[in-house]
C-alpha positions in Angstrom: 91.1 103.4 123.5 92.3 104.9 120.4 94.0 103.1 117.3 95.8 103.7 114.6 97.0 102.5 111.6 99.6 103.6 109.2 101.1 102.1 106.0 103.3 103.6 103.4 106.0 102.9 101.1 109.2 104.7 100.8 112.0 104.6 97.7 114.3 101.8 97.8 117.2 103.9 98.4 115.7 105.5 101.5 114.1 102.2 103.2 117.2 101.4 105.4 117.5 104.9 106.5 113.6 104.9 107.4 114.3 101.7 109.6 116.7 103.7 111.4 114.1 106.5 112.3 112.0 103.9 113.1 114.5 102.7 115.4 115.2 105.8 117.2 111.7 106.4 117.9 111.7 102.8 120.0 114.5 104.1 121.7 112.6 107.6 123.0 109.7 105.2 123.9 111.8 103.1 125.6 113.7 105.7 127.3 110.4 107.6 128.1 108.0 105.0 128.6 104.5 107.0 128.0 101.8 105.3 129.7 98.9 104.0 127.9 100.8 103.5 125.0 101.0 100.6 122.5 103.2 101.2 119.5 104.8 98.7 116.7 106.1 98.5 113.3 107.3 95.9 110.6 109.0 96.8 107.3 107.1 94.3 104.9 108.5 91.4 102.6 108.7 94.1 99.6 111.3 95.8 102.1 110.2 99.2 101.1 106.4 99.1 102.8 106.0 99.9 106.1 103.2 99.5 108.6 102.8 101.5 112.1 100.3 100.4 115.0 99.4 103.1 117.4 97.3 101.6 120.4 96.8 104.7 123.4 94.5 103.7 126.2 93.9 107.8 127.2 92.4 110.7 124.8 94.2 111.3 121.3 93.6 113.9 119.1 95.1 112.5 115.6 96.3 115.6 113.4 96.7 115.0 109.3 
């Protein structure tokens, strides 16, 4: 099983519009539903951190 981890911050004035990516990505997982996969995200009490947790039970190769 691979995992991973991701936390950034964005500008204040692009935090909502970054929630609404986020968003759209849980709709294509939802539509899709991938196998294997584990994936969730909270927008922290600052409102402009964000944190992404990537769980995939099969092989992934993790590109930076």
């Amino acid at each position: 099983m691979e995992k991973l981890i991701v936390r950034y911050k964005v500008k204040p004035d692009r935090a909502d519009e970054n929630q609404k990516y986020i968003q759209k990505v849980f709709e294509e997982l939802h539509r899709t539903s991938p196998s294997g996969l584990r994936y969730v995200s909270f927008r922290l009490s600052d409102g402009v951190s964000f944190v992404h947790i990537v769980s995939v039970e099969t092989a992934m190769t993790v590109t930076h």
